[in-house]
TORVEXKOL-441069 format. One line per 5 residues: their letters; for each residue x, y, z of C-alpha. Coordinates in Angstrom, 3 decimals. Example, Ala and Ser with C-alpha at 12.3 -4.5 7.8 and 13.67 -1.06 7.14 Angstrom:
// TORVEXKOL-441069
as) 12.300 -4.500 7.800  13.670 -1.060 7.140
//
This chain:
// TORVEXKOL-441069
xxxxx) 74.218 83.824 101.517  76.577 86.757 100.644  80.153 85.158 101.750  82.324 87.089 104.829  84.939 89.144 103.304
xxxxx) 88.199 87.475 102.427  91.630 89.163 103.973  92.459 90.963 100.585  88.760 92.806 100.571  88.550 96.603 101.212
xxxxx) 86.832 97.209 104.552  83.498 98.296 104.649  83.056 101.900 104.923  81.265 101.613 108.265  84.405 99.348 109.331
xxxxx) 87.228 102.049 107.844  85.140 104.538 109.816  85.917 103.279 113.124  89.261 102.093 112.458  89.887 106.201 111.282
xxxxx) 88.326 106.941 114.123  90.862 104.539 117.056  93.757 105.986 114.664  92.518 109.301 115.260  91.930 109.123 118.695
xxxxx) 95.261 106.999 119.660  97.351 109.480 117.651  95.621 112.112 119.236  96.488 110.284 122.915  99.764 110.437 121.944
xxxxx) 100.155 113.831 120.752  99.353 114.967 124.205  101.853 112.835 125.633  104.796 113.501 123.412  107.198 116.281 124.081
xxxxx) 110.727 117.638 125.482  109.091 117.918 129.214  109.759 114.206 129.375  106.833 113.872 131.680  105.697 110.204 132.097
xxxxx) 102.455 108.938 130.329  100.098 108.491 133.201  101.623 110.948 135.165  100.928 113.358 131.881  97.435 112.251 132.201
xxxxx) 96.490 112.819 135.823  98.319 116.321 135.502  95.646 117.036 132.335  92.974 116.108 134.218  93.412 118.116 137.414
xxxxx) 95.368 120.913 136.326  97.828 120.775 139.545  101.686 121.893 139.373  103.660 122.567 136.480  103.013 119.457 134.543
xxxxx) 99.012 120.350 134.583  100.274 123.850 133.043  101.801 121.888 130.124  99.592 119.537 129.860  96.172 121.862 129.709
xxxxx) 98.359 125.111 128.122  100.715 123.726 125.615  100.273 120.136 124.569  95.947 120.057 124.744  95.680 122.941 122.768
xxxxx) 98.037 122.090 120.000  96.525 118.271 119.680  93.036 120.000 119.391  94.777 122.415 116.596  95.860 118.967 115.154
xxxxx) 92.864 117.538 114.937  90.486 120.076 113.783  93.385 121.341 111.353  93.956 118.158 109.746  90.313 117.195 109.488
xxxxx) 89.688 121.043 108.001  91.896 120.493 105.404  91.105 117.117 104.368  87.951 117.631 104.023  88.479 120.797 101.866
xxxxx) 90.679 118.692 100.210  87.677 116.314 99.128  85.554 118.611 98.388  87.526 120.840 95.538  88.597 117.940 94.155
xxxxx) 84.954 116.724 93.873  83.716 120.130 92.431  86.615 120.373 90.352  86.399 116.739 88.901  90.308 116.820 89.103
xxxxx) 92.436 114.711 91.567  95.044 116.944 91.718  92.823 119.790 93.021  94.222 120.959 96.736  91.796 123.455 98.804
xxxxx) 94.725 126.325 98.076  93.666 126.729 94.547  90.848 129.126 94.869  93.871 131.509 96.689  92.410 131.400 100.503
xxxxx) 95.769 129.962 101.739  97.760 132.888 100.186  95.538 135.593 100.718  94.957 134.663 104.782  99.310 134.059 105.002
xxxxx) 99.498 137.877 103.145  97.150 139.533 106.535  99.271 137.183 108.765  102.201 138.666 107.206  101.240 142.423 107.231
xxxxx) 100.510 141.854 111.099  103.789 140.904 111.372  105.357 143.781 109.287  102.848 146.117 111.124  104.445 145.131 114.423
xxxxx) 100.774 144.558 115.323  101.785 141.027 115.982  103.966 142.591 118.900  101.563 144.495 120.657  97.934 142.325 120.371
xxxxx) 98.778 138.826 119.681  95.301 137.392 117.990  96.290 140.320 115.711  97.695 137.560 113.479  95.125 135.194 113.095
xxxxx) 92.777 137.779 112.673  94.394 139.826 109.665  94.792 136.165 108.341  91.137 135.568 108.996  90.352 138.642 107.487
xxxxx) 92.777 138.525 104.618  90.860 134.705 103.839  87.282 136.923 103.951  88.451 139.171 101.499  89.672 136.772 99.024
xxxxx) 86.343 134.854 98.698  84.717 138.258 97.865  87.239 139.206 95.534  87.064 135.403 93.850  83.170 135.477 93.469
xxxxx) 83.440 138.838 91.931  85.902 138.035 89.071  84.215 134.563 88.768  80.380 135.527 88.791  77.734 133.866 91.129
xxxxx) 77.132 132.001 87.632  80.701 131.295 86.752  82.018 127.463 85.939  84.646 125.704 87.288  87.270 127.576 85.152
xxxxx) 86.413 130.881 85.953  86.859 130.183 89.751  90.170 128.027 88.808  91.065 131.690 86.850  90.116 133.844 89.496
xxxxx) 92.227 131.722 92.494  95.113 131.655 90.577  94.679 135.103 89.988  94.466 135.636 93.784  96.955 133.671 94.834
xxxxx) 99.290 134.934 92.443  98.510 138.685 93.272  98.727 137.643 97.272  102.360 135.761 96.697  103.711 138.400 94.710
xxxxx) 102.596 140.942 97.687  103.725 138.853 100.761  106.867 138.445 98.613  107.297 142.602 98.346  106.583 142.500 102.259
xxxxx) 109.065 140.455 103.141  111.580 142.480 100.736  110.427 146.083 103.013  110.576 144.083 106.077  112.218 146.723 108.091
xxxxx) 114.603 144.613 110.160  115.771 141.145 110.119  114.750 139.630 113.205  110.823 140.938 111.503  111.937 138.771 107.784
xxxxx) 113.129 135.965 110.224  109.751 135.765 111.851  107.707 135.945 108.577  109.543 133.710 106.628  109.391 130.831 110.286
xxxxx) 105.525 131.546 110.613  105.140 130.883 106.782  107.095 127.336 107.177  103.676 126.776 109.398  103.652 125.098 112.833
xxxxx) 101.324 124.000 116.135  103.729 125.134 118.430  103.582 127.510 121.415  99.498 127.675 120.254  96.939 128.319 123.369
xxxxx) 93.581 127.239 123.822  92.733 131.436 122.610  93.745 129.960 119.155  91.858 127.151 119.498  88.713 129.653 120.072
xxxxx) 89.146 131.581 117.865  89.684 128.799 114.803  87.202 126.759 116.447  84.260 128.121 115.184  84.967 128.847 111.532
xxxxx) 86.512 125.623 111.056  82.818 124.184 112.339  80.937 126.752 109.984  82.874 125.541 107.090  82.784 121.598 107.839
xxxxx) 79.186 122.550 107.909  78.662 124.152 104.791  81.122 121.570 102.786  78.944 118.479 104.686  76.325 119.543 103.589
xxxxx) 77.230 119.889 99.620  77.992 115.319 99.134  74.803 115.014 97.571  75.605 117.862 94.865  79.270 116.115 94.571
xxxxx) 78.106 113.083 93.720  75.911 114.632 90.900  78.154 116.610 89.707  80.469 113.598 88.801  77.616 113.033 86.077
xxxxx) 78.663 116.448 84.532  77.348 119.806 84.966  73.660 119.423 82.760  73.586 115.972 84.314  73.533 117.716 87.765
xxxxx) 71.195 120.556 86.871  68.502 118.000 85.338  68.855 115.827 88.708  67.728 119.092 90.760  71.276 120.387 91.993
xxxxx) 71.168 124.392 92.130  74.790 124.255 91.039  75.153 128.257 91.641  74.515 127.475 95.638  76.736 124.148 95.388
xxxxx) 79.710 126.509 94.178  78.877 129.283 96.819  78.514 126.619 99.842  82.051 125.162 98.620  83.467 128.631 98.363
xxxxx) 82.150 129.942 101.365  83.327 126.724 103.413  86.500 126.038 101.923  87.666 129.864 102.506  86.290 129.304 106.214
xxxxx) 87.862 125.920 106.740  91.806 126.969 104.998  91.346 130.336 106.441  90.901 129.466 109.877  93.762 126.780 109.675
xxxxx) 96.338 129.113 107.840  95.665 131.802 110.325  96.840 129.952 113.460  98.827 126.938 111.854  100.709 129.226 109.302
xxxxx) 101.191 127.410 105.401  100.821 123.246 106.071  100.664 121.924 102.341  99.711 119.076 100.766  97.227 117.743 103.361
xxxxx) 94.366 118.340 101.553  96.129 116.394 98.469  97.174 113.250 100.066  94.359 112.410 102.456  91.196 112.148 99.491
xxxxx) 93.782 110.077 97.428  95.184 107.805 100.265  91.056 107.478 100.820  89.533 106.769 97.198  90.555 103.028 96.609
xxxxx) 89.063 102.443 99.857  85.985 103.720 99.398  85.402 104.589 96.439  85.737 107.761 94.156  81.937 108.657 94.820
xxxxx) 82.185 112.173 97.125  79.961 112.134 99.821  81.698 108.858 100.595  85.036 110.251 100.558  84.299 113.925 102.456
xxxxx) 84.146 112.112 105.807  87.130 109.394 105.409  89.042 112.389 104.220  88.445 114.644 107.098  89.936 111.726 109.639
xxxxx) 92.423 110.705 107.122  93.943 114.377 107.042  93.229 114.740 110.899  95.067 111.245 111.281  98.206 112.854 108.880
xxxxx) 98.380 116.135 110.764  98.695 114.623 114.304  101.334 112.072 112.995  103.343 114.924 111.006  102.891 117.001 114.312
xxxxx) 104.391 114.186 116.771  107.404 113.586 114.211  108.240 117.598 114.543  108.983 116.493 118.279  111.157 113.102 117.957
xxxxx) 112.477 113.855 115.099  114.774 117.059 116.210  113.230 117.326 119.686  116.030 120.027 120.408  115.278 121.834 116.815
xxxxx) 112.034 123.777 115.915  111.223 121.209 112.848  108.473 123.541 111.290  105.113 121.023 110.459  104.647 123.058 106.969
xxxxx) 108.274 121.714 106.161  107.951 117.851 106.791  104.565 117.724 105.206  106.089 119.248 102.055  109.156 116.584 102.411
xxxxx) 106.309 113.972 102.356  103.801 115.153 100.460  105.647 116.136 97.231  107.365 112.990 96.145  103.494 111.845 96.745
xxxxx) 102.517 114.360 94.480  105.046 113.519 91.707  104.255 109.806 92.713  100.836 110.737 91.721  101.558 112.606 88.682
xxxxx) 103.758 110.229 86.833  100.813 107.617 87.536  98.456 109.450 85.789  100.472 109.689 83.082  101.180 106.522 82.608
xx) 97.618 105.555 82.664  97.325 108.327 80.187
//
């Protein structure tokens, strides 16, 4: 008889599942009741449900749409997160290395600098949308549909570099101040004053690239063997890297262009995952994806108590958090080194 689990065992992954998932859902409960209206809890709740008076408008306009941006943000980019790390064999891999992030923040930028941003508002995350599109062509043509792993490491940097250095000369023409000011707030990244039209619009490439990354766990865990290893097991690796491309781009796109820059989500969430179930990948993609959705919706509610009267920008407290994490993680490595 195999003996029950003693209080110091890892849960099961079918048990960390469900607890991700009451985290999830309770954080996301509460992110829809959390806010300077000051509208009581139940009250809040009735309001979302029939949409009467003002506190139905914030309820169904403001606060639903930007815990559904939470959610599907979070999950997007912990599940990118997973998966680059997995291709890349490399725990500190972070879905912003193959220059998506940069590239879709340089077209949310021009729309600002255009003034486009003034006159159509989806102008934003649709340059950013588009700016993310033409990355991934411009990666897969300096890497090759054959490259390896170091070639499309190369050609992100490259990317992101070339995108940085750009947004950076954008900001420097911006032709007033109150235009620098609002590039250099969106950039911070934030869910605030979103609307279900963002939620739309992101909606549907964040589910085209969940599916394509889902979809690539048995390749992952092949790939852990090594490259020939994979290849002799059956794993097409040219269509594993193009599915990871294609659905990382999609998934850090999408969030980027209505969320702004929110770092080091993708980083923490696999890692704060692995020791509980394991380093093998298509174990890890979905704990990831609630882990980072779990992350996003706290970070999100702690904008709002923290400085309720300030605009706390998300991008900025997951940074404060996520980079002592990341030299945390760094000085570990080296000392196992």
């Amino acid at each position: 008889m195999i003996p029950e689990p003693g209080p110091c065992t890892p849960p099961t992954p079918r048990r960390l599942t469900l607890w991700l998932l009451a985290l999830v859902a309770a954080l996301f409960v509460a992110s829809l009741l959390v806010g300077p209206a000051g509208i009581p809890p139940l009250h809040g709740l009735g309001a979302l449900v029939t949409g009467q008076g003002a506190e139905g408008l914030v309820m169904r306009e403001i606060r639903l749409p930007r815990a559904i941006l939470g959610l599907a943000i979070g999950a997007a980019l912990g599940l990118a997160g997973a998966a680059m790390q997995g291709f890349l064999r490399n725990p500190l891999a972070e879905p912003g290395l193959i220059g998506t992030s940069a590239a879709a923040a340089l077209g949310a930028v021009l729309a600002i600098h255009t003034g486009l941003y003034a006159s159509f508002a989806l102008a934003l995350p649709l340059m950013a949308l588009a700016g993310a599109g033409v990355s991934v062509g411009v990666i897969l043509l300096l890497a090759g549909p054959r490259g390896t792993a170091l070639s499309l490491i190369l050609a992100g940097i490259a990317v992101s570099s070339l995108a940085g250095a750009l947004t950076s000369l954008v900001l420097n023409l911006a032709p007033n101040p109150y235009a620098a000011s609002e590039i250099v707030f969106w950039m911070m990244g934030s869910l605030a004053d979103r609307s279900l039209l963002h939620v739309a619009l992101a909606l549907p490439f964040l589910a085209l690239g969940a599916a394509l990354v889902a979809t690539t766990g048995r390749g992952l865990d092949a790939l852990t063997l090594g490259e020939d290893a994979a290849a002799s097991l059956g794993i097409n690796l040219t269509r594993l890297r193009l599915k990871l491309v294609l659905g990382t781009a999609a998934l850090v796109g999408a969030s980027v262009a209505v969320a702004g820059a929110v770092g080091f989500v993708g980083l923490i969430a696999p890692h704060l995952m692995r020791r509980a179930v394991g380093a093998r990948p298509s174990r890890l993609l979905p704990a990831s994806a609630l882990a980072g959705a779990a992350i996003l919706l706290a970070a999100d509610i702690a904008t709002r108590v923290i400085a309720p009267e300030r605009d706390l920008k998300l991008g900025v407290l997951t940074a404060l958090v996520g980079a002592p994490f990341f030299l945390q993680l760094v000085r570990r490595m080296a000392r196992e080194a």
